[in-house]
TORNU-724044 format. One record per residue: y, x, z of N, C-alpha, C in turn; residue in one letter. Coordinates in pm, whole numbers. Each point is the difference from the previous one (the first is absolute). Last residue first. Layout:
Y;X;Z;Y;X;Z;Y;X;Z;a
...
***
This chain:
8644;12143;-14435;72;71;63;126;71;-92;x
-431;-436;-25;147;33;-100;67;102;169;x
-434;-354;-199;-17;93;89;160;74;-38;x
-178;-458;-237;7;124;3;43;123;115;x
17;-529;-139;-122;80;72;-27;105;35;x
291;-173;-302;69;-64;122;-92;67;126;x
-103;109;-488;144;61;44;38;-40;171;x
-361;-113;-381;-12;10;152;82;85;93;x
33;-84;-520;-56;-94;66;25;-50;142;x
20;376;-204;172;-29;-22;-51;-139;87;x
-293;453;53;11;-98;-86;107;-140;47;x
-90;595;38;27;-117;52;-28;-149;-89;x
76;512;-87;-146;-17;17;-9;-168;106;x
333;394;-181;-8;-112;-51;-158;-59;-28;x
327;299;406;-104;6;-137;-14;-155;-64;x
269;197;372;138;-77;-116;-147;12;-128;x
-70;-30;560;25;54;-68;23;-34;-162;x
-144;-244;448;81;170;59;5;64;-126;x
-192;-450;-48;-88;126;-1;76;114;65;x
311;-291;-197;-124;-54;3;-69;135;20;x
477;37;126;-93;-9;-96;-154;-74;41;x
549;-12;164;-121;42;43;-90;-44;-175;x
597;-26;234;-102;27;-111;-114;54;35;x
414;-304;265;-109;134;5;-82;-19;-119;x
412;-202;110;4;64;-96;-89;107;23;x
126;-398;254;7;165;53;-4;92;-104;x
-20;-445;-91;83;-34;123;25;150;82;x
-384;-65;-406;194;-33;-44;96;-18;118;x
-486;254;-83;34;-148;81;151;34;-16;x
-392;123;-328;153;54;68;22;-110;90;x
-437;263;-309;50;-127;94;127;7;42;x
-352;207;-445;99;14;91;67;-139;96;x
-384;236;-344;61;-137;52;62;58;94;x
-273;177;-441;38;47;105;115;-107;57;x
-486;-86;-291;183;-35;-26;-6;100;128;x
-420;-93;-223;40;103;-63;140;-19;2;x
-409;-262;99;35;105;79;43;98;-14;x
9;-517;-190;-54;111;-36;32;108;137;x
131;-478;-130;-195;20;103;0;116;3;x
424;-157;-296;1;36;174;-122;0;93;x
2;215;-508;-22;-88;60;38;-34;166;x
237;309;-410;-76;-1;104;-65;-126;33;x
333;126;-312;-90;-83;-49;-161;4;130;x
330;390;31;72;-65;-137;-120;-105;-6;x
-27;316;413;12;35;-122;26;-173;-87;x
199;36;470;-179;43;-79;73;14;-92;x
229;-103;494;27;49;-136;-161;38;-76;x
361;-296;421;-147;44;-44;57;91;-133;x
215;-271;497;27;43;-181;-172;64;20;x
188;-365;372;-44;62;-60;9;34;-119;x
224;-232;455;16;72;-148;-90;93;-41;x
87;-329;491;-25;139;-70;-31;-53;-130;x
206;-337;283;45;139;23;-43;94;-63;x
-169;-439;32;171;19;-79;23;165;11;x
-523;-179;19;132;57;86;127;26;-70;x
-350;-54;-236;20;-171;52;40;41;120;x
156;305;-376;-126;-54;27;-16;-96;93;x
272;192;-448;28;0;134;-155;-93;61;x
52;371;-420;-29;-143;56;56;-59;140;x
-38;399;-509;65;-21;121;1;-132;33;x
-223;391;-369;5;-186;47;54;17;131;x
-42;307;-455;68;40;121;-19;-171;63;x
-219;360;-394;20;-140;57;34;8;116;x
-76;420;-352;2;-46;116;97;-156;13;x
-17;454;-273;-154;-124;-10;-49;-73;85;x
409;328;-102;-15;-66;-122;-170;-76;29;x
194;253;362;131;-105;-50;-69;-66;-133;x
-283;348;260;23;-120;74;102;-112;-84;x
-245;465;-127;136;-106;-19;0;-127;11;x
-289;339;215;75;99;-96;112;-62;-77;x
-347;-201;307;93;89;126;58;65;-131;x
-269;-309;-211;121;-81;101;90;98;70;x
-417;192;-261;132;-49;-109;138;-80;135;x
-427;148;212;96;84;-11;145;-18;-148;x
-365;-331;161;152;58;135;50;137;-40;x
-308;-196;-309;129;-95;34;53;57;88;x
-336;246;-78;65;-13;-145;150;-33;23;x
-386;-28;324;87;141;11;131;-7;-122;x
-331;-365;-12;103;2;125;40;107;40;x
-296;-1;-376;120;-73;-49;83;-60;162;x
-348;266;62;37;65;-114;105;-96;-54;x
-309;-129;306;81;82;49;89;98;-72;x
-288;-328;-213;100;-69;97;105;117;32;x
-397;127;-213;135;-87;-95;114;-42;98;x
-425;141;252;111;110;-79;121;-51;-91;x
-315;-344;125;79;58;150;60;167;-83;x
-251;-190;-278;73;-89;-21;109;27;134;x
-391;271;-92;78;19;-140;137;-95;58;x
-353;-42;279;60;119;60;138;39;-136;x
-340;-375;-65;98;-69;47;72;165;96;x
-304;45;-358;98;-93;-46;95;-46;142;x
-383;289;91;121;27;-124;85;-51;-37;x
-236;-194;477;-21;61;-137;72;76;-55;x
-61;-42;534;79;-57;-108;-54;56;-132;x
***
């Protein structure tokens, strides 16, 4: 990889330490909340990103509930916000 493009993979990782750590410090003031029912009547999905997120982006923590048991599971087995809102239905969820 060049300069320019090792410069640009650092930027990155540098403004995705940024964001997850501004989100894990106040989650309440920068955060979009989308809730969907999905083409199963039964489960309910919420989400949360930062403020103006794109739903392509890989930057929502998703949550699944099947509403008839009131089981709550995460995308990924876990509450990071590294999911995309998009592919919520697709998503892998313990």
């Amino acid at each position: 990889m060049n300069e320019q493009g090792t410069q640009t993979e650092l930027l990155k990782n540098i403004l995705q330490t940024l964001r997850d750590l501004v989100l894990s410090q106040s989650p309440n003031t920068l955060i979009d909340r989308s809730a969907q029912k999905s083409t199963d009547a039964d489960l309910l999905y919420e989400a949360w990103a930062a403020s103006g997120s794109a739903t392509s982006a890989a930057v929502w923590k998703i949550k699944r509930i099947k509403q008839s048991t009131n089981l709550t599971e995460w995308a990924d087995g876990n509450d990071a916000y590294d999911n995309i809102w998009g592919n919520r239905e697709a998503l892998t969820y313990s």
